[in-house]
C-alpha positions in Angstrom: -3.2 1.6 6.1 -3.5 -0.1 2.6 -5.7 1.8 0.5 -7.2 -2.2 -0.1 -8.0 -2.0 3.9 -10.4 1.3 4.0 -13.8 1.3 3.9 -15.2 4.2 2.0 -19.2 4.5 1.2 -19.4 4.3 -2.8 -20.2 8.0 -4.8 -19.7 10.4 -7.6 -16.2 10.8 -8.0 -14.8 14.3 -9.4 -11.1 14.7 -10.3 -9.3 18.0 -10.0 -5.7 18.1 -12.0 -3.5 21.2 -11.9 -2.8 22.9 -14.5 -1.0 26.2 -15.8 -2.6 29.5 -16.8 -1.7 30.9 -20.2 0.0 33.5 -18.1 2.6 31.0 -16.6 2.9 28.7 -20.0 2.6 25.0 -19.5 5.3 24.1 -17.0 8.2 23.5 -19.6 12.0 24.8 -17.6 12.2 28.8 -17.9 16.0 30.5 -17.7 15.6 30.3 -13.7 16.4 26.9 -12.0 16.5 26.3 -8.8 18.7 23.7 -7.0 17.1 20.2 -5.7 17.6 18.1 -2.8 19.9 14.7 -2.7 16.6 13.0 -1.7 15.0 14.6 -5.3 18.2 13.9 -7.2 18.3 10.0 -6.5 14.7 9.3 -7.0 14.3 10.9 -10.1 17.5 9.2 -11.2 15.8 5.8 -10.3 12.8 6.8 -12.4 14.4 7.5 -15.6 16.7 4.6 -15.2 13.6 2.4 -14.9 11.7 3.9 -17.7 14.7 3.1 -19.9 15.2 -0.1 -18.7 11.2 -0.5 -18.5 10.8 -1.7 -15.3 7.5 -1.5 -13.7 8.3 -0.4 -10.5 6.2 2.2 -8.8 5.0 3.9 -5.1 3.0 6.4 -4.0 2.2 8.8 -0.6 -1.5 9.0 -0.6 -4.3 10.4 2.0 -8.2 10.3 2.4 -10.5 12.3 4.6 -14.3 13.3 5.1 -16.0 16.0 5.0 -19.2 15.7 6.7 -22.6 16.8 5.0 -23.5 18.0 1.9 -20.7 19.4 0.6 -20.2 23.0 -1.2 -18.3 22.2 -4.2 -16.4 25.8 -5.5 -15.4 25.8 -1.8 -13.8 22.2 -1.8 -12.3 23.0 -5.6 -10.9 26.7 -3.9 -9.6 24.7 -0.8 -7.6 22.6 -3.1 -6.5 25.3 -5.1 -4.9 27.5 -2.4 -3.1 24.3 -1.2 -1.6 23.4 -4.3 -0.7 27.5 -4.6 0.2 27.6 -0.8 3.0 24.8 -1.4 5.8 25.5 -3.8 7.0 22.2 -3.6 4.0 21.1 -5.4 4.0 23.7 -8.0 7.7 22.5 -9.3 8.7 20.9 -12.5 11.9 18.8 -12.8 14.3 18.7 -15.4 17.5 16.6 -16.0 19.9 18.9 -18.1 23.8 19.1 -17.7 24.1 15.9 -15.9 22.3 17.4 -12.6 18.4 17.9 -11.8 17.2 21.1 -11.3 13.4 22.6 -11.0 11.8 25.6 -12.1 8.6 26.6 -9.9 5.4 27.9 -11.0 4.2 31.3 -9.3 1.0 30.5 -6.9 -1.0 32.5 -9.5 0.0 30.4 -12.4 -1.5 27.3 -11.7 -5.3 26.4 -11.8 -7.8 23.2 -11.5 -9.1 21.7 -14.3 -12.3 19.3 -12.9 -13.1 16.2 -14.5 -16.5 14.0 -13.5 -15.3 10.5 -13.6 -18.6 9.6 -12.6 -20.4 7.3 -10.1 -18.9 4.0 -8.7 -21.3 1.7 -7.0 -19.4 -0.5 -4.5 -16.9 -0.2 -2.3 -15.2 -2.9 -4.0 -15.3 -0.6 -7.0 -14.0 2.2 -5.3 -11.2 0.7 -3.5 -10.2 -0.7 -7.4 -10.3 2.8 -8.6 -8.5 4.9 -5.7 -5.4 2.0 -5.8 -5.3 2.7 -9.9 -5.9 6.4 -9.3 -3.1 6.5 -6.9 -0.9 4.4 -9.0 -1.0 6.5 -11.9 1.2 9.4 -10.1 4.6 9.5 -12.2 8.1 11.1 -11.2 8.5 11.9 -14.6 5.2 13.6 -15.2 3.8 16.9 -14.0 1.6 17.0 -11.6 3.4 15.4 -8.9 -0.1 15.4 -6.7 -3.6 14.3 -8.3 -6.6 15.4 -6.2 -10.2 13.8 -6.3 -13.1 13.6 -3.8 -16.0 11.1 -3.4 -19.3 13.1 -3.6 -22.6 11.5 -1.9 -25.3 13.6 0.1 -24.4 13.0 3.5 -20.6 13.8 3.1 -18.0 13.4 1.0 -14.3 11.2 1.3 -11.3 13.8 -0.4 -8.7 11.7 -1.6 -4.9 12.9 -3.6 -1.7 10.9 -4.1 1.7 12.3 -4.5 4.7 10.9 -5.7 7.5 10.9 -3.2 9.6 13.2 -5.3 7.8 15.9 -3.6 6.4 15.0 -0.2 7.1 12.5 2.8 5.5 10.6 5.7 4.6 13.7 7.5 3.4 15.6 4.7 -0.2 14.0 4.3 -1.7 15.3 7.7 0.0 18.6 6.7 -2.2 18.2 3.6 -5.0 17.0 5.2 -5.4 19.7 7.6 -4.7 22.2 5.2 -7.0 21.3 2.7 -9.9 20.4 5.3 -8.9 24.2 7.4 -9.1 25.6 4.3 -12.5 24.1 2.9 -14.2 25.0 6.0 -13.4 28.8 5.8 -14.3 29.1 2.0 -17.5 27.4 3.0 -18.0 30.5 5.5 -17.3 32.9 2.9 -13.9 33.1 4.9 -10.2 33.3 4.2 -8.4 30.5 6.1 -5.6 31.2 8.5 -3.1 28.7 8.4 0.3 28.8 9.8 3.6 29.9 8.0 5.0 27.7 5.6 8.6 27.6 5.1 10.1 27.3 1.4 11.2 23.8 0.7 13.4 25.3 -2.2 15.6 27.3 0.2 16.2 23.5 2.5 17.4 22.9 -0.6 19.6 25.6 -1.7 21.5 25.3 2.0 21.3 21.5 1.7 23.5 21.3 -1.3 25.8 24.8 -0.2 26.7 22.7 3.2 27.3 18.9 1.2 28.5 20.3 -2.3 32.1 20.2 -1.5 32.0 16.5 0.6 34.5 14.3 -0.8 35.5 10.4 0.7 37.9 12.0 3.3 35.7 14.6 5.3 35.8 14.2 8.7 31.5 14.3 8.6 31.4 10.8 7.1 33.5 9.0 9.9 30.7 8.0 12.1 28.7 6.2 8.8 32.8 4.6 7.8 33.0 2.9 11.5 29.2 1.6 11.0 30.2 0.4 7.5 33.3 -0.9 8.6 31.6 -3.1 12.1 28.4 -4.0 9.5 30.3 -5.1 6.5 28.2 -3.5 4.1 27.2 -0.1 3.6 23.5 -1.6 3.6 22.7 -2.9 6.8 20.7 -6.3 6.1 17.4 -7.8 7.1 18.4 -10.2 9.2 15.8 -13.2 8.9 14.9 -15.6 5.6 12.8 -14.1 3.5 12.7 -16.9 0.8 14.2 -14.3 -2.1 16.1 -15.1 -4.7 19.6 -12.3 -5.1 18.7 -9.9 -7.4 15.5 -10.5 -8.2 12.0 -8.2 -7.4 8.8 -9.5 -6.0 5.4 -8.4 -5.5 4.5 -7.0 -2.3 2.3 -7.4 0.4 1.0 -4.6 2.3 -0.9 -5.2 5.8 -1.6 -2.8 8.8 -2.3 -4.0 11.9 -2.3 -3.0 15.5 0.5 -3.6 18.5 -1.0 -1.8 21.1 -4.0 -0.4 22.4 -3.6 3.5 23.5 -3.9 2.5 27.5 -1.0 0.0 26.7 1.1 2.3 24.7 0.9 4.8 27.4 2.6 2.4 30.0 5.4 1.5 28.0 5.8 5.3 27.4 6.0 5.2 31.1 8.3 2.7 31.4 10.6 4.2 28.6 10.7 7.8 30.7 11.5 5.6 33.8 14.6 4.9 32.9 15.3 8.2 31.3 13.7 7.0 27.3 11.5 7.7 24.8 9.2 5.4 23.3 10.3 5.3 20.2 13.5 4.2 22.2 11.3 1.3 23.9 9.7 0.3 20.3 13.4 -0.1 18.4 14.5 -2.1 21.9 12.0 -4.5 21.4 12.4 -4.6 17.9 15.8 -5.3 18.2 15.1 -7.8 21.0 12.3 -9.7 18.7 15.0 -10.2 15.6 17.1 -11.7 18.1 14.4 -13.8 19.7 13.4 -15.0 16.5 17.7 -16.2 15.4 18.8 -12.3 14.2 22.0 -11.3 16.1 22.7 -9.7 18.9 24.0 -6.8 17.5 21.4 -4.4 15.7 22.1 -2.4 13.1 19.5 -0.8 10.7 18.8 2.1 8.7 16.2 4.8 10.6 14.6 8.1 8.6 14.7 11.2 11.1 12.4 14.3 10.1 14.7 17.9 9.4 11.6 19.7 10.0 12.1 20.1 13.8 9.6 22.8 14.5 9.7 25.9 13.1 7.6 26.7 9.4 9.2 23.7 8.1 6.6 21.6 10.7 3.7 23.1 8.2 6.0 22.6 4.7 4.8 19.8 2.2 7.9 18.6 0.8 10.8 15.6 1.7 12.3 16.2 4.5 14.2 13.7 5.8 17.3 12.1 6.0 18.6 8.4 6.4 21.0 7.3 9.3 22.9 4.2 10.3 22.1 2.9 13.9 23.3 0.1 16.1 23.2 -0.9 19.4 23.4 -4.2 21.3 20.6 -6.5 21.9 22.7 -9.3 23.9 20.5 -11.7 26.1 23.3 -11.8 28.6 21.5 -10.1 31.6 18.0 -12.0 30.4 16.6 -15.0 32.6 13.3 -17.5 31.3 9.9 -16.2 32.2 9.1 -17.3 35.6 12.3 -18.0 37.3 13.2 -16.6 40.7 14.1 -13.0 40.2 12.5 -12.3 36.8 11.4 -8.8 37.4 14.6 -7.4 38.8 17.0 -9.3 36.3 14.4 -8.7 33.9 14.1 -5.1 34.6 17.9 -4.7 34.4 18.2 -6.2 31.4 15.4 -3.9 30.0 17.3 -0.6 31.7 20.6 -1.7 29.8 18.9 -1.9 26.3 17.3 1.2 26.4 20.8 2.4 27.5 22.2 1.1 24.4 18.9 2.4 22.4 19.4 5.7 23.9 23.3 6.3 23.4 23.1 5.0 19.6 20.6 7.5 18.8 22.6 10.6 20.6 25.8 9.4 18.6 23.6 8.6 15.3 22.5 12.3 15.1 25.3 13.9 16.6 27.4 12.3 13.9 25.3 12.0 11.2 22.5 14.7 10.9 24.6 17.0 8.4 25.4 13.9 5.8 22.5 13.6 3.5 21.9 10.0 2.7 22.6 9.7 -1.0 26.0 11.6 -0.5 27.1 8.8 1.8 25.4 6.5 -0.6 27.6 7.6 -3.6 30.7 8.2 -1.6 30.5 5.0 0.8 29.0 1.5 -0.8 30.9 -0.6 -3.4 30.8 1.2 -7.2 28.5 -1.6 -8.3 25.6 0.0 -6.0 26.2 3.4 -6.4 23.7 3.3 -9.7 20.9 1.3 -8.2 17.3 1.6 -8.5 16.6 0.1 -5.3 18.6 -0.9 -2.1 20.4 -3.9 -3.6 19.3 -6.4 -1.1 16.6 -7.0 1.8 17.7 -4.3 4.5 16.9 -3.6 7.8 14.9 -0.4 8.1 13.0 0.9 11.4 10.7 4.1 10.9 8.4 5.6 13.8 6.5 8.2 13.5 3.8 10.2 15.8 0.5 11.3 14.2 -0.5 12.7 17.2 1.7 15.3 17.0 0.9 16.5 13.3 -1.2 19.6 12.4 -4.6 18.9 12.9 -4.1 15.7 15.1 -7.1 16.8 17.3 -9.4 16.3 14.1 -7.7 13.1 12.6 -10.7 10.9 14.1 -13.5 13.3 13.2 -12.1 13.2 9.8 -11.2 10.1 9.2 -7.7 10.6 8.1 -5.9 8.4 7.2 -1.9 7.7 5.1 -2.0 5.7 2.6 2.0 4.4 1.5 2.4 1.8 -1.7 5.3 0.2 -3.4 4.9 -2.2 -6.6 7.8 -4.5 -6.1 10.1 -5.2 -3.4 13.2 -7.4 -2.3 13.1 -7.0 1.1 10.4 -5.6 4.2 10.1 -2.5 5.7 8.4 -1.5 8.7 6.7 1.6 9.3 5.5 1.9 13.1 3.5 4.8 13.9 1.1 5.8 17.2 -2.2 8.0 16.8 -5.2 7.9 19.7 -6.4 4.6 19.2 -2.8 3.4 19.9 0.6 1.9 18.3 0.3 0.6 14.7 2.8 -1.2 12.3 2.3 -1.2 8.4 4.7 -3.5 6.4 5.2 -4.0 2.7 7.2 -6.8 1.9 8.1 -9.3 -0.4 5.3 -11.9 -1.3 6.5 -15.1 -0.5 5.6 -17.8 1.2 9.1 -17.6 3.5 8.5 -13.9 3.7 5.1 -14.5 5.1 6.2 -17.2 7.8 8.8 -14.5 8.6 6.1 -11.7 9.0 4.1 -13.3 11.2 6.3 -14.9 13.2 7.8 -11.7 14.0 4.9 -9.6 14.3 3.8 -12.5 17.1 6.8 -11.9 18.9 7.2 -8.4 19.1 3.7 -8.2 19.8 4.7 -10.5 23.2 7.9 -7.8 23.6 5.9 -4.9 23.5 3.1 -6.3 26.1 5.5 -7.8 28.2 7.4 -4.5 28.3 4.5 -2.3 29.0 3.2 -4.5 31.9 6.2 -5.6 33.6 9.4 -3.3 32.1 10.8 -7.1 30.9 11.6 -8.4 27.8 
């Protein structure tokens, strides 16, 4: 949720920033660089190109949890230390030299925290101000790529870091969160923790670039993302509702949370997803799709979706960004539709529900089984028009569906105990994204989006309706 939207109890607030050890100098390049990912390559582009052009766009991926009781200080500071060491990702420093970014890592050993009292803050509304500029101040182009603080008051204590996206993703923060919290509770027993295996986000990068170096216009991998360019028109599929913005031009975001469904809700339309041989997240793009179209989008969707590379080996413990952008479509045709309370509803209604989870579920087999090995930016660089091949930021408003699963992070049986909680910013915007996600309580859906007052009609409007979709799917397997 918005860092705006949480309520944390007011405190001392300590700040711990990583440093080097004389031992391992003060992160400048050494002689050995190691390669970076697409992903890493384009945002840090985008950075330096607005820093030039100074442009104050900025994001962050931040988390918060407690810690209840008094808490033991030099074992919170050693829990954040052997994250920070356990993660390489974390210890990098990135260097554009020779036209192409590369990184140079610090040994686990060569890094330390430096802990700075910032003080005591006496409101919440204080707080909140200081976490969202504490957050904000993460940089690309500056090293540390994660700031750590914590909230100090005698009855427990809120931990708090942001890092900048360059170096972690939507899955990383639980990773953090549990790691950091695991880890705090075994130093405060005098204990080493025992975590799982992390895997080296370094080597996903190394095999990254030695499968996609070679990829020119003409390989056979990019013939799946040609057809979806060639039906869509556009390399970037777009948002397909007003939104009251003006071409070319940046706003000022909004950023709201708010709930779809209740857990007992969500676990029917699971149900009725796995009835017809889906998935939920299958069920949730459906009616997403349907909801456009409902409110005058086409009957055709096509959008962008992030899918996690982790799967679930060391990687499903590995701070770092690992994901990877793909084009989907499917139809959303009201065709085998009738109006709510006609004779036969429930079995035309039912059919038509079967045949777009059909379509949902043969898009997605063809989206990865064609697109998983083309990272993003390649078919970025080697696919949309030269003007947007430089770009900042997607060129337009685009349509962009991400779902993700918190209850199936590390540590997900402690999330409520601890109060965990993602945190996911962006200054400026010309467009909305949606970022759907399910934990215990139920199925969620942050958006940040443009700040107008078309935009807001939009949001709501569409929110309400999918909203219906989603209820009228769970209860009755209808649209």
């Amino acid at each position: 949720m918005p860092v705006g939207d949480v309520e944390i109890e007011p405190g001392s607030i300590l700040e711990w920033r990583m440093a080097a050890t004389t031992s391992g100098g003060s992160g400048e390049p050494g002689q050995q660089r190691e390669s970076t990912t697409y992903n890493q390559v384009k945002h840090f582009a985008a950075a330096q190109s607005a820093r030039i052009a100074n442009d104050t766009i900025s994001t962050y991926v931040a988390g918060t949890f407690e810690i209840p009781g008094a808490v033991d200080r030099s074992a919170l500071e050693s829990a954040l230390l052997h994250f920070v060491r356990r993660h390489e990702v974390l210890r990098c420093t990135f260097q554009q030299l020779a036209g192409d970014l590369s990184c140079d890592v610090l040994e686990p050993d060569d890094v330390k925290l430096e802990a700075v009292d910032r003080g005591r803050v006496d409101s919440r509304t204080e707080l909140r101000e200081f976490l969202g500029e504490f957050f904000q101040s993460v940089d690309t182009l500056s090293w540390p790529l994660i700031l750590m603080g914590a909230v100090l008051r005698e009855e427990s204590t809120t931990v708090f870091f942001a890092c900048d996206h360059i170096v972690t993703d939507g899955l990383s923060t639980p990773i953090a969160i549990n790691d950091i919290a695991t880890a705090y509770a075994a130093f405060a027993r005098d204990r080493r923790p025992e975590l799982p295996e992390t895997g080296s986000y370094l080597a996903y990068s190394r095999e990254q670039r030695r499968r996609n170096e070679s990829m020119d216009v003409e390989d056979g991998r990019l013939d799946h993302w040609k057809a979806f360019v060639a039906r869509s028109g556009t390399f970037f599929p777009r948002f397909p509702l007003d939104l009251g913005v003006e071409p070319g031009r940046m706003y000022p975001t909004v950023n709201e949370t708010g709930m779809l469904l209740a857990s007992g809700e969500v676990e029917a339309l699971e149900a009725r997803c796995r009835a017809v041989e889906g998935r939920l997240f299958m069920g949730l793009l459906a009616a997403v799709g349907v909801s456009l179209r409902k409110e005058g989008g086409p009957e055709v969707y096509r959008g962008f979706m992030p899918v996690s590379e982790r799967d679930h080996g060391p990687y499903a413990h590995t701070m770092g960004w690992f994901v990877n952008t793909m084009p989907i479509e499917f139809s959303v045709a009201e065709g085998t539709e009738v109006a709510e309370g006609t004779e036969g509803t429930e079995t035309q209604g039912g059919r038509a529900f079967t045949k777009v989870l059909d379509n949902v579920r043969f898009a997605a087999t063809e989206m990865r089984r064609n697109t998983t090995d083309v990272p993003f930016v390649k078919a970025w660089h080697l696919l949309a028009p030269a003007e947007h091949a430089d770009l900042r930021h997607w060129p337009y408003a685009v349509n962009f569906f991400s779902y993700l699963d918190f209850r199936k992070s590390p540590g997900s049986q402690h999330h409520a105990a601890r109060k965990a909680t993602t945190h996911v910013w962006a200054s400026r915007s010309n467009g909305i994204s949606f970022w759907f996600h399910r934990n215990d309580a139920g199925l969620f859906v942050n958006s940040i989006s443009v700040d107008t007052p078309q935009a807001r009609h939009t949001r709501s409007a569409l929110r309400r309706t999918l909203t219906r979709t989603l209820e009228s799917m769970a209860r009755s397997g209808t649209f």
